[in-house]
NUFIVO-142102 format. One line per field, with one value per residue (C-alpha): residue in one letter; residue number from 1; z negated, y, x negated. Coordinates in steps of 0.05 Angstrom, whole numbers. Layout:
N
res <- [a ...] .
n <- [NUM ...] .
up <- [Z ...] .
north <- [Y ...] .
east <- [X ...] .
This chain:
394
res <- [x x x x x x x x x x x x x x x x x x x x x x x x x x x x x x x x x x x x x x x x x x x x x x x x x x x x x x x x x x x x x x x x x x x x x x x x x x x x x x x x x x x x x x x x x x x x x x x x x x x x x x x x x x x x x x x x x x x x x x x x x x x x x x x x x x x x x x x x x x x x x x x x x x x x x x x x x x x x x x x x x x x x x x x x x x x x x x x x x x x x x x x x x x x x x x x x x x x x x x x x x x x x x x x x x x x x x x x x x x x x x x x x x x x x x x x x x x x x x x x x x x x x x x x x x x x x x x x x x x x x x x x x x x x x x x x x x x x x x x x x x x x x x x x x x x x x x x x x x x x x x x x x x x x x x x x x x x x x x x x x x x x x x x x x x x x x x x x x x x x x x x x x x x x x x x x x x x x x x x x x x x x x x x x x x x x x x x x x x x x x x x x x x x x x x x x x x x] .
n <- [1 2 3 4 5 6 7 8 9 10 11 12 13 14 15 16 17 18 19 20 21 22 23 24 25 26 27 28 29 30 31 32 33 34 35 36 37 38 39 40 41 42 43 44 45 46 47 48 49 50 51 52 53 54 55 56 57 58 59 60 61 62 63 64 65 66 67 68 69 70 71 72 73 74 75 76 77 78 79 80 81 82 83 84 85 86 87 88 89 90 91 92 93 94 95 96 97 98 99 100 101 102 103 104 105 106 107 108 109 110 111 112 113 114 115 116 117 118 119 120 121 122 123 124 125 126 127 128 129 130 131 132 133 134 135 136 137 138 139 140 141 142 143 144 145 146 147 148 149 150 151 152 153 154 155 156 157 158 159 160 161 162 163 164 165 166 167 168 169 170 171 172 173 174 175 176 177 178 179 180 181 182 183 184 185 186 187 188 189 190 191 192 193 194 195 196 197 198 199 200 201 202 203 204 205 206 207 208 209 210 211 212 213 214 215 216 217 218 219 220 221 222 223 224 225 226 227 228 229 230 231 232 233 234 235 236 237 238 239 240 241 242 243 244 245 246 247 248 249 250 251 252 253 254 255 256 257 258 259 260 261 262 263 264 265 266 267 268 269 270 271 272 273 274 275 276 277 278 279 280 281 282 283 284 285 286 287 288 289 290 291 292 293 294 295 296 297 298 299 300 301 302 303 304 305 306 307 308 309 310 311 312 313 314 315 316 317 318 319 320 321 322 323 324 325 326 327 328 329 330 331 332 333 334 335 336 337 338 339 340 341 342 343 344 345 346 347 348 349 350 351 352 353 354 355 356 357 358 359 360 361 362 363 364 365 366 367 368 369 370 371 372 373 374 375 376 377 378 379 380 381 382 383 384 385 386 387 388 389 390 391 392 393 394] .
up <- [-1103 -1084 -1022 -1003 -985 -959 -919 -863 -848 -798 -766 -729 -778 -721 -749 -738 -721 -794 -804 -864 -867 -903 -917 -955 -991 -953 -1000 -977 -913 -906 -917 -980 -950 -972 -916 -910 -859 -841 -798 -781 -782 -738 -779 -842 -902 -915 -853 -873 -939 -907 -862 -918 -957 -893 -898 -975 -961 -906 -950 -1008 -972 -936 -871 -859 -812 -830 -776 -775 -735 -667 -609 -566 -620 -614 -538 -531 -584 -536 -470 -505 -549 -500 -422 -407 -429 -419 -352 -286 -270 -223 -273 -328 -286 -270 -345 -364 -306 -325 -399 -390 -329 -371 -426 -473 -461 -475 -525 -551 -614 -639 -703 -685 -747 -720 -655 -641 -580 -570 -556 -501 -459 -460 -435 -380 -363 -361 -307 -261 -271 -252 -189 -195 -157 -186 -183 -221 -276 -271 -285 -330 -380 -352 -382 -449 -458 -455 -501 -560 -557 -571 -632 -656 -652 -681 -742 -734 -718 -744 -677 -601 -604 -525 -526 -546 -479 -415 -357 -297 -248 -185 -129 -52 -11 63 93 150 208 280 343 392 438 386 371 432 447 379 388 470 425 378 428 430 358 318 278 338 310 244 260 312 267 208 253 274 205 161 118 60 68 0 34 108 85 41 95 119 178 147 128 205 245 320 336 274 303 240 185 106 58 -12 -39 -40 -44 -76 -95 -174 -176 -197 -131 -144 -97 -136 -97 -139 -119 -92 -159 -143 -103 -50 -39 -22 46 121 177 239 301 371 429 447 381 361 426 416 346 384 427 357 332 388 385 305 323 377 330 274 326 350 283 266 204 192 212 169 157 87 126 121 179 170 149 163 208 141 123 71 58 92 48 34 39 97 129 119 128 205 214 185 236 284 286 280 338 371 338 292 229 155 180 129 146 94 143 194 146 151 217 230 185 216 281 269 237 292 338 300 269 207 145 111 156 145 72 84 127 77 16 -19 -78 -65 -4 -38 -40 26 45 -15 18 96 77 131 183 163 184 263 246 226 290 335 294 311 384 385 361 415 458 412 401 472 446 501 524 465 513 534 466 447 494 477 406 417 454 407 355 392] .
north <- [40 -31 -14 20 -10 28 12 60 93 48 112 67 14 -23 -108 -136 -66 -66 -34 -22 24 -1 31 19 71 57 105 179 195 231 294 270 262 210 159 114 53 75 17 16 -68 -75 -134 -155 -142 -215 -202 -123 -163 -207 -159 -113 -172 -187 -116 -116 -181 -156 -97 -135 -178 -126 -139 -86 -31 39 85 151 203 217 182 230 212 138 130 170 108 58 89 88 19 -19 3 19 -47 -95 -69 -50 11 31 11 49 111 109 108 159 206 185 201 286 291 297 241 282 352 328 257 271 310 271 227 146 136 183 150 142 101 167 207 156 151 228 222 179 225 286 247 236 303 333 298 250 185 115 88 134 136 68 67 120 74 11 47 74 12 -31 26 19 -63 -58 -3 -70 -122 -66 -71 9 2 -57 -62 -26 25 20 -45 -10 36 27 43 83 39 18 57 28 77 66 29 73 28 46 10 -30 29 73 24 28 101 104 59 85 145 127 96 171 167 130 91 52 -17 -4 14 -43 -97 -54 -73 -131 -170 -127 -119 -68 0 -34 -92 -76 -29 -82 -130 -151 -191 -255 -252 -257 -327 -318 -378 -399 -332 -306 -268 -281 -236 -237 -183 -94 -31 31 101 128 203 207 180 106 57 -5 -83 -124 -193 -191 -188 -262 -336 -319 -256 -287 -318 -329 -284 -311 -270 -267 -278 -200 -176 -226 -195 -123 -142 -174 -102 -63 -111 -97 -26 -27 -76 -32 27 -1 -13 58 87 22 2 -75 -98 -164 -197 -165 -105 -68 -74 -6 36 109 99 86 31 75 55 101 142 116 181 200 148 164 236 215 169 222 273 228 208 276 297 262 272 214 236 199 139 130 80 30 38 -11 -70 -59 -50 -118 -158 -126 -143 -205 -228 -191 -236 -291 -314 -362 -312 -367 -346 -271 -286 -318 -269 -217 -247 -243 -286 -310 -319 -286 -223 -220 -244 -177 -131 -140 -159 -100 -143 -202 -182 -185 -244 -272 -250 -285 -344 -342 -334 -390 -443 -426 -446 -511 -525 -522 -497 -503 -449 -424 -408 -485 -504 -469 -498 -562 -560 -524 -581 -627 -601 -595] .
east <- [251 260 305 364 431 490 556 557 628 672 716 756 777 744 749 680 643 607 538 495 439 375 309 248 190 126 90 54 17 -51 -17 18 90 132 143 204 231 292 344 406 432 511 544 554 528 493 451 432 404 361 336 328 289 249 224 213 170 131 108 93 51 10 38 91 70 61 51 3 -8 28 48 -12 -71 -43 -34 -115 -136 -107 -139 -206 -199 -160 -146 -218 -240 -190 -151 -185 -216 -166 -105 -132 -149 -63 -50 -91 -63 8 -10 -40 7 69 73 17 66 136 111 55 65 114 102 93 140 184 191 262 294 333 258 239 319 314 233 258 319 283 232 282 330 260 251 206 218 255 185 149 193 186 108 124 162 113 62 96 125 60 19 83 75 1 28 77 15 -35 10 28 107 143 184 178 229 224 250 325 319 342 287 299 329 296 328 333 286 305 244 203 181 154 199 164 164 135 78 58 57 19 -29 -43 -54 -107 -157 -173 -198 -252 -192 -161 -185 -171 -103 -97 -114 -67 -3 -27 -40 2 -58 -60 -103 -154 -152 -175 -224 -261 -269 -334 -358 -370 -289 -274 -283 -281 -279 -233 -188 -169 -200 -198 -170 -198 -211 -181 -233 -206 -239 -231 -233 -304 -311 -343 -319 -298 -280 -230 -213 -130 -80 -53 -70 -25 -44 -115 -109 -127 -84 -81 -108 -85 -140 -130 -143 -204 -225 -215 -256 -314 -317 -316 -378 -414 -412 -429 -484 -510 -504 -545 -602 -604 -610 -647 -613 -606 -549 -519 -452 -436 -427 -364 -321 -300 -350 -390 -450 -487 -457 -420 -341 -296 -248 -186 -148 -182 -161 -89 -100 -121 -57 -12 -40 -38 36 52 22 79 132 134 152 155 115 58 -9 29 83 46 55 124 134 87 144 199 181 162 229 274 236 257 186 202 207 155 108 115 113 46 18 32 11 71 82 145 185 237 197 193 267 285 237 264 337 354 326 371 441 411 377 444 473 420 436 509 498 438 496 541 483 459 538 563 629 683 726 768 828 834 821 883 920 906 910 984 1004 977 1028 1088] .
């Protein structure tokens, strides 16, 4: 069989809507099953020829893909061959979760040359009808995506059937952020608990979690008053703590710090320093900011267990530890700080990141703006100026 050609019924009568249905013998599987390329071409029937020559080519040459085994025993390959040693630790660790937490149930016993757009819109369907959130359905099809290119360039599928799909949109999730008055009472709060720095210097900077708990001594400059941010810690599930350098050049930077906060930090190093000679353990600056009395890195989730419990206890409710970097830019911009400046102090790529993330913060901004002309302007009295421009026309 050198290919297959056929017209495929136009219901409609429909000028322009042609399509032709092409496939090609790719010979028999492992289990002795004949295996075909099945496409389906919309236009005419000069470009279903070509395609279907393209195809004919490909195999004749040894280059056309033929796909074995299922999507599972393919995506397993990948994690083994390609995630653990090409992505980080922490990346690879998400994949793998993604892939046994549903992908492996519902995707993985189908065949990779059975793969069908139609499989992977009803995947991503099911996610969401199930109540997962927009973003992870999101890293669902991220991930399924990525694993079915490296199938195309692997020469096991001739094209990404994801590519035909359309992802689970992004949906807006009203932003959480603490008032000014809320801050406070928060912060009043925590001086009650071992974290009161770390959260201090979390609303203060707008620092991630990864990256405040990586931070070390010799990344702050008292008399420089700010600290340098280079570099996140996180925690796998075998419990290994692993420091990656931050994911772009922007997001490595210096954060400016106010004289109470350099001095609240100078209090904290005195008391770590003081510490370390009681229990007489050496004391250097590559030691973690943050840290058990060890030395050890504190646990992440630990860390927002305690905030978690903390605003609870009064009565603040849905305001996570990630929470403080928003409520540092939000603040910040209603006060009318330059959004360039908030971009920079969070380490966003882009300022239009930044101007996306907080656009809730911009229709006030616009208001201020509004008044401040009035003010810049001097506009006279509108009543006289409608006198006189009355009197001008008459």
């Amino acid at each position: 069989m050198k290919g297959y050609l056929k017209k495929q019924n136009n219901k409609h009568g429909i000028k322009g809507k042609e399509s032709y249905r092409i496939g090609v013998y790719l010979g028999k599987d492992d289990d002795g099953k004949k295996c075909y390329q099945w496409e389906t071409i919309k236009g005419g029937k000069k470009k279903a020829q070509e395609r279907l020559q393209e195809i004919l080519h490909q195999k004749n040459t040894g280059m056309l893909a033929i796909p074995k085994g299922t999507l599972g025993e393919f995506i397993e390959r990948w994690l083994k061959e390609y995630a653990k040693t090409n992505l980080s630790p922490r990346t690879a660790e998400g994949y793998e979760s993604i892939y046994h937490s549903r992908l492996k149930s519902e995707l993985g016993l189908v065949m990779l040359k059975d793969l069908k757009p139609a499989h992977i819109q009803k995947y991503y369907a099911d996610l969401q009808a199930s109540g997962k959130t927009s973003s992870t359905a999101r890293h669902h099809a991220m991930m399924l995506h990525r694993v079915l290119e490296h199938a195309v360039k692997w020469q096991l599928l001739p094209r990404n059937p994801a590519d035909a799909v359309t992802p689970p949109k992004n949906r807006h999730i009203e932003m959480k952020t603490l008032d000014e008055s809320q801050a406070e009472l928060i912060l009043n709060e925590a001086m009650n608990t071992p974290y009161y720095t770390l959260f201090a210097l979390a609303l203060h900077t707008g620092a991630r979690r990864s990256e405040l708990l990586s931070l070390r001594w010799q990344d702050i400059s008292f008399p420089g008053a700010e600290l340098s941010i280079s570099r996140s810690m996180h925690r796998l599930l075998n419990g290994e703590f692993i420091y990656r350098n931050t994911k772009t050049v922007k997001s490595n930077r210096s954060v400016a710090l106010s004289p109470m906060t350099c001095q609240m930090l100078r209090h904290h190093l005195d008391n770590e320093m003081a510490q370390c000679s009681q229990l007489k353990i050496p004391f250097t600056n590559e030691r973690l900011v943050f840290c058990r009395w060890n030395g050890e890195p504190l646990i992440p989730h630990t860390v927002s267990q305690a905030w978690r419990r903390l605003a609870r206890r009064l009565g603040i409710k849905d305001i996570h530890f990630h929470s403080l970097r928003h409520t540092m830019a939000t603040l910040m911009l209603e006060r009318g700080i330059h959004p360039k400046i908030v971009q920079e102090r969070l380490g966003h790529s882009s300022i239009a990141i930044t101007m996306d993330t907080y656009s809730h913060v911009m229709p006030g901004m616009q208001k201020k703006a509004a008044e401040t002309l009035d003010t810049i302007l001097r506009i006279k009295d509108c009543k006289k100026i409608a006198v006189s421009e009355i009197s001008n026309i008459t």
